[in-house]
C-alpha positions in Angstrom: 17.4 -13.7 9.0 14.5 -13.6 12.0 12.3 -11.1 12.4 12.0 -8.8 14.6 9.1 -9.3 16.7 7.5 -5.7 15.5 8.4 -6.4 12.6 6.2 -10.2 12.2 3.3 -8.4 14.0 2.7 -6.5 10.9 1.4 -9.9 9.4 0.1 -11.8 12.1 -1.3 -15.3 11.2 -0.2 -14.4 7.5 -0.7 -18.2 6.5 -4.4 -18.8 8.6 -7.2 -16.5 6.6 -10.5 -17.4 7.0 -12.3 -14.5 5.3 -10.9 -11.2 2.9 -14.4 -9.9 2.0 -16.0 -6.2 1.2 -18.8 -7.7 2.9 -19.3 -7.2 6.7 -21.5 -9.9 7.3 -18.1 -12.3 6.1 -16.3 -11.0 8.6 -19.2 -11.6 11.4 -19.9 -15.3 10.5 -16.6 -16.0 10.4 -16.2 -14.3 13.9 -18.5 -16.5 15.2 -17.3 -19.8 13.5 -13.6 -19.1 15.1 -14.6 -18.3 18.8 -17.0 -21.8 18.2 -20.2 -20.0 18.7 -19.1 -18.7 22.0 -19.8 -15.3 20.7 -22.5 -13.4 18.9 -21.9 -10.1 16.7 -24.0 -7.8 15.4 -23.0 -3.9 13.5 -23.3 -0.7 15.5 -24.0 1.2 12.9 -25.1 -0.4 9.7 -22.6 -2.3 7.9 -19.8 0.1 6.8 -17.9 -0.6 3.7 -14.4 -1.6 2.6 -12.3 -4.4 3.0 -12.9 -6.4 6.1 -10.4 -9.3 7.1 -10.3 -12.1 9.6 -6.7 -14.8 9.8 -7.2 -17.1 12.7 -6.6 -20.2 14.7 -9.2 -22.5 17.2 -7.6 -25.0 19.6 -9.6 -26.9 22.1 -8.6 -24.1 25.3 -8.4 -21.1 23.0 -8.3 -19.5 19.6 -6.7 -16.4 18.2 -8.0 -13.8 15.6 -6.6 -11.0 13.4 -9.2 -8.6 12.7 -8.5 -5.9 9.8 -11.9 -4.0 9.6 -13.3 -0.7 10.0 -16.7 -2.3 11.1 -18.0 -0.5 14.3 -19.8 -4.1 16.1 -21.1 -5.6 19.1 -19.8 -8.7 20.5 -22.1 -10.3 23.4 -21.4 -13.9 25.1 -23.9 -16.3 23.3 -26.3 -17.7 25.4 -25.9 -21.7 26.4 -22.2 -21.7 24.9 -19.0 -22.2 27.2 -17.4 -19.6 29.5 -14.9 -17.7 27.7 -12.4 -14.4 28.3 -11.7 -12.2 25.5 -8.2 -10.2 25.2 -8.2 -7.8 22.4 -4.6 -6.2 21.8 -3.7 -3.4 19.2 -1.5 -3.9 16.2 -1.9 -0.8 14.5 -4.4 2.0 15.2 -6.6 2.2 18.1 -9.9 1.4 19.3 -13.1 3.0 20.9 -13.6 0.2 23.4 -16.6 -0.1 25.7 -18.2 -3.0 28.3 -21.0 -2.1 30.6 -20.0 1.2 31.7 -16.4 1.2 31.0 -14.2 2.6 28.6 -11.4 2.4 26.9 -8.9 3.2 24.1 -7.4 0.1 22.7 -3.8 0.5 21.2 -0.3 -0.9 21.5 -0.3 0.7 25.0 -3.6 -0.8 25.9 -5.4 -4.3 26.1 -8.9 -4.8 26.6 -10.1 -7.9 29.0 -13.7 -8.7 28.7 -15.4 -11.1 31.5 -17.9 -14.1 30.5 -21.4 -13.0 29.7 -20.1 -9.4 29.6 -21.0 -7.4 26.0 -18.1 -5.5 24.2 -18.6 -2.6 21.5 -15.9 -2.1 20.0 -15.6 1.0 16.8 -12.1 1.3 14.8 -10.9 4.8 15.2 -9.5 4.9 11.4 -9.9 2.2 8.5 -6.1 0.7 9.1 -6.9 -0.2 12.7 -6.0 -3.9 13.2 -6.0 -5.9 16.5 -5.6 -9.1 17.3 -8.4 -11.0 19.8 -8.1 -13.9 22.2 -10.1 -16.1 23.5 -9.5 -18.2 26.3 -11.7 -20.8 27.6 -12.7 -19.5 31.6 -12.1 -23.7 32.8 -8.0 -22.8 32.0 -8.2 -19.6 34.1 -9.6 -21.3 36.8 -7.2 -24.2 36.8 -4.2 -22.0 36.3 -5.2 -19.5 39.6 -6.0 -23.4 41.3 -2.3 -23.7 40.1 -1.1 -20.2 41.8 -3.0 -20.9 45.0 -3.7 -24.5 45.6 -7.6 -24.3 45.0 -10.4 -23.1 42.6 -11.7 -19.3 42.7 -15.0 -19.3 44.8 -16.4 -17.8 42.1 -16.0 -16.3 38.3 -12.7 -14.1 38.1 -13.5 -10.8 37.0 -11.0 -8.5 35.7 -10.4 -5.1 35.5 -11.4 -3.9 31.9 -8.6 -2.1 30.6 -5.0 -3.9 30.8 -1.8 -1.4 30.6 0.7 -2.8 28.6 3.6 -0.3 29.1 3.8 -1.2 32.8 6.4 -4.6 32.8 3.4 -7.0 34.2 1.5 -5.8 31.3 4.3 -5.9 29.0 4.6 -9.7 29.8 1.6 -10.5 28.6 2.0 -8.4 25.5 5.0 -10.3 24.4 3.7 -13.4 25.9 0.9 -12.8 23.1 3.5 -12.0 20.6 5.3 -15.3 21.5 2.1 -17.5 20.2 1.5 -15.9 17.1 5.1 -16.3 16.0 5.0 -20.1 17.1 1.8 -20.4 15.0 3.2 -18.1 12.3 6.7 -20.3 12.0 5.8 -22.9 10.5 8.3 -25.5 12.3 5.9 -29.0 12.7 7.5 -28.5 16.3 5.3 -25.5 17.0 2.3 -27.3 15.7 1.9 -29.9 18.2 -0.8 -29.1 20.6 1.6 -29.7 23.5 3.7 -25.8 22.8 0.6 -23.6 22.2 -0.9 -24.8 25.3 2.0 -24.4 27.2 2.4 -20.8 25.9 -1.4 -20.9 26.8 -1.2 -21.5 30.4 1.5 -18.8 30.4 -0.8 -15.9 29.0 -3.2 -17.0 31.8 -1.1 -17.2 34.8 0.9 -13.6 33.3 -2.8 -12.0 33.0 -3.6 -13.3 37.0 -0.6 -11.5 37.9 -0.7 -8.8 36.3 -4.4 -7.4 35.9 -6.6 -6.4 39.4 -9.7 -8.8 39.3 -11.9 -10.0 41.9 -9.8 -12.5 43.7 -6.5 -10.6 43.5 -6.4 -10.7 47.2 -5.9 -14.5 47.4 -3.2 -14.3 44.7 -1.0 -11.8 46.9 -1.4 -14.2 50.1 0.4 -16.7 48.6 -0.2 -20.5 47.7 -2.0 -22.8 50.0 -0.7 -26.1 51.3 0.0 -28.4 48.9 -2.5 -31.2 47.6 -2.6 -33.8 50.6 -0.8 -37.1 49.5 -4.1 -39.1 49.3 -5.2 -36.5 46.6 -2.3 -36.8 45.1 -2.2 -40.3 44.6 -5.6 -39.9 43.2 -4.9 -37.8 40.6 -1.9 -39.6 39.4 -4.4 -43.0 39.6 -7.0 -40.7 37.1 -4.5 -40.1 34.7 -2.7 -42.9 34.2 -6.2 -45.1 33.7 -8.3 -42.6 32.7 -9.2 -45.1 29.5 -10.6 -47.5 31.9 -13.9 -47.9 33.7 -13.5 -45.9 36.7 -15.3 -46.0 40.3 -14.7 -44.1 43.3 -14.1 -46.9 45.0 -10.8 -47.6 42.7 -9.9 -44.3 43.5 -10.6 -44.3 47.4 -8.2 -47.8 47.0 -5.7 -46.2 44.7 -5.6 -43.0 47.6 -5.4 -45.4 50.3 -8.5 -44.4 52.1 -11.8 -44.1 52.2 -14.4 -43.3 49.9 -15.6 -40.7 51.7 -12.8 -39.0 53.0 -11.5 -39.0 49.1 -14.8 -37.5 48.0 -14.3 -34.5 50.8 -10.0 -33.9 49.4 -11.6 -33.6 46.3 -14.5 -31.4 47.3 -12.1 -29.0 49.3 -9.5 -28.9 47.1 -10.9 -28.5 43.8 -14.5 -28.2 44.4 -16.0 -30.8 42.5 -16.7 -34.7 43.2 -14.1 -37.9 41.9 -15.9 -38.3 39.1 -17.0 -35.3 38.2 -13.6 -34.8 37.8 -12.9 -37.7 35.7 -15.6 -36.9 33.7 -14.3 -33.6 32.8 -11.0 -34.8 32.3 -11.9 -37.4 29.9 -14.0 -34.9 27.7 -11.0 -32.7 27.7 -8.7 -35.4 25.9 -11.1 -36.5 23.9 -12.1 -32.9 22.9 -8.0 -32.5 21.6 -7.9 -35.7 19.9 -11.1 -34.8 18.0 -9.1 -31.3 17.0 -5.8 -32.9 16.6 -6.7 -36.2 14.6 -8.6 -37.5 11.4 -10.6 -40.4 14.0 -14.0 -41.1 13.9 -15.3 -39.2 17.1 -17.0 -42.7 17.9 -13.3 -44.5 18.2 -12.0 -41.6 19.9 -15.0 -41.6 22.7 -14.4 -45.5 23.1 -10.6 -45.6 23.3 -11.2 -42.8 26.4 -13.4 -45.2 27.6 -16.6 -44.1 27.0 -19.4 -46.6 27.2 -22.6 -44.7 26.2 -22.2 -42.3 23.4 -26.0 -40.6 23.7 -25.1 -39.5 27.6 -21.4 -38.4 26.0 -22.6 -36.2 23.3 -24.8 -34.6 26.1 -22.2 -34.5 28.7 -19.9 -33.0 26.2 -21.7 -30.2 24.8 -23.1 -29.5 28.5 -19.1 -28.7 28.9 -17.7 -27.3 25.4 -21.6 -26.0 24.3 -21.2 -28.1 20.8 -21.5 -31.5 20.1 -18.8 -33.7 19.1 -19.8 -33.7 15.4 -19.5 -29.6 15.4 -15.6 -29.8 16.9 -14.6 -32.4 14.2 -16.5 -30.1 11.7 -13.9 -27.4 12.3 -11.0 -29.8 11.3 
């Protein structure tokens, strides 16, 4: 018989423990390990006694957390480490939530959304509170509002602190939440391809856009923008299909059918960053998932994405993902 979903959000990420320990500082370091050192925490109050508990799962865009503690703690962004979001959603109990100068009680009814470089504290009202906490990466929210309007934010979306998740907007993302931990929970070697979480992924983000106030709200309600140009287009599709090879802007002014310098501008106006800044990003990006996703050397993963230099690679890619290489297959 299937669960009901209430019913598998009692024991979320039941197969995925990292840490069952009556020591707090377990349950920090392991905190820190599975947001990839995006995150430092520290205790509020001294470090508070019983059983603390942490089940979770990392993926190259995201990673997902079960927290079972009655530790009252401070999460801050860690300095020099990648952009991230944090959702943090009730599954029993409640929360005395606070960023900056908000507040909030966190419960089934309410979410918490916290910004990048913005500091949470968050204190469990009773010793059976339990929550589960998202990261996202900020790159996917950007690309996923690029994807709702037809170009990048003109600067970092903020949101609106607390989320309500009785209102339906809210409620999607609740369930939309729901949805991933089951597919991680179900154990089907379907749901454990990189491909489906993902997916689910971009739909948390694009559900959030819609349905939490932020900073660029505004553009969102005024609809999408023209389409990509054809040129563009024809770029992109050029990118992706030889992204392995050794790529000049040149190729890809021939590939658009133009010139260099009017397919530096498309890409400049359109998503705000130069042809091969673009393939540069897009090539750390696969490689970052095969590196997750496979038992390869990092070395023949870099080369078969067609990296020629691997001293400039290891700095370009922790300049995007704030580890190097060797850290990401580390967590394998």
């Amino acid at each position: 018989m299937t669960r009901s979903t209430s019913d598998a959000m009692t024991t979320p990420l039941r197969t995925f423990r990292i840490t069952k320990s009556r020591n707090p500082v377990d349950l920090l370091n392991a905190a820190t390990r599975l947001f990839g050192g995006s995150i430092t925490t520290s205790p509020l109050d001294g470090l508070a006694g019983g059983e603390h508990e942490l089940r979770g799962v990392a993926a190259p865009d995201f990673a997902v957390g079960y927290f079972a503690s009655p530790l009252d703690v401070r999460v801050a962004s860690a300095a020099g480490r990648r952009r991230s979001y944090f959702v943090n959603i009730g599954v029993s109990g409640a929360i005395a939530a606070t960023c900056g100068s908000l507040h909030a009680t966190l419960d089934k009814a309410t979410a918490g959304v916290v910004n990048p470089g913005d500091t949470q504290e968050l204190r469990p009202a009773r010793s059976r509170t339990r929550f589960l906490g998202l990261r996202i990466d900020a790159a996917l929210v950007d690309q996923e509002f690029a994807a709702l309007t037809g170009q990048l934010p003109t600067s970092t979306v903020r949101f609106d602190f607390a989320l309500d998740l009785a209102k339906p907007k809210g409620r999607a993302v609740r369930l939309l939440v729901h949805s991933l931990v089951e597919q991680l929970d179900s154990g089907d070697p379907l749901f454990q391809r990189a491909e489906l979480p993902r997916s689910q992924l971009r739909c948390i983000v694009t559900a959030l856009l819609l349905a939490q106030p932020h900073t660029h709200t505004g553009e969102l309600r005024d609809g999408p923008h023209p389409s990509h140009p054809r040129s563009l287009r024809a770029a992109l599709s050029f990118i992706e299909t030889n992204l392995s090879e050794r790529l000049t802007l040149s190729d890809i002014a021939a590939a658009a059918d133009c010139s260099p310098r009017t397919v530096s501008s498309a890409f400049r106006a359109q998503l705000g960053l130069s042809p091969l800044t673009y393939v540069r990003n897009l090539r750390l990006d696969r490689i970052r998932e095969d590196i997750l996703t496979s038992t390869d050397h990092v070395s023949t993963i870099a080369y078969r994405w067609g990296v020629s230099h691997l001293g400039r690679f290891a700095a370009e890619y922790r300049d995007r993902f704030g580890e190097l290489p060797s850290d990401t297959a580390a967590r394998r």
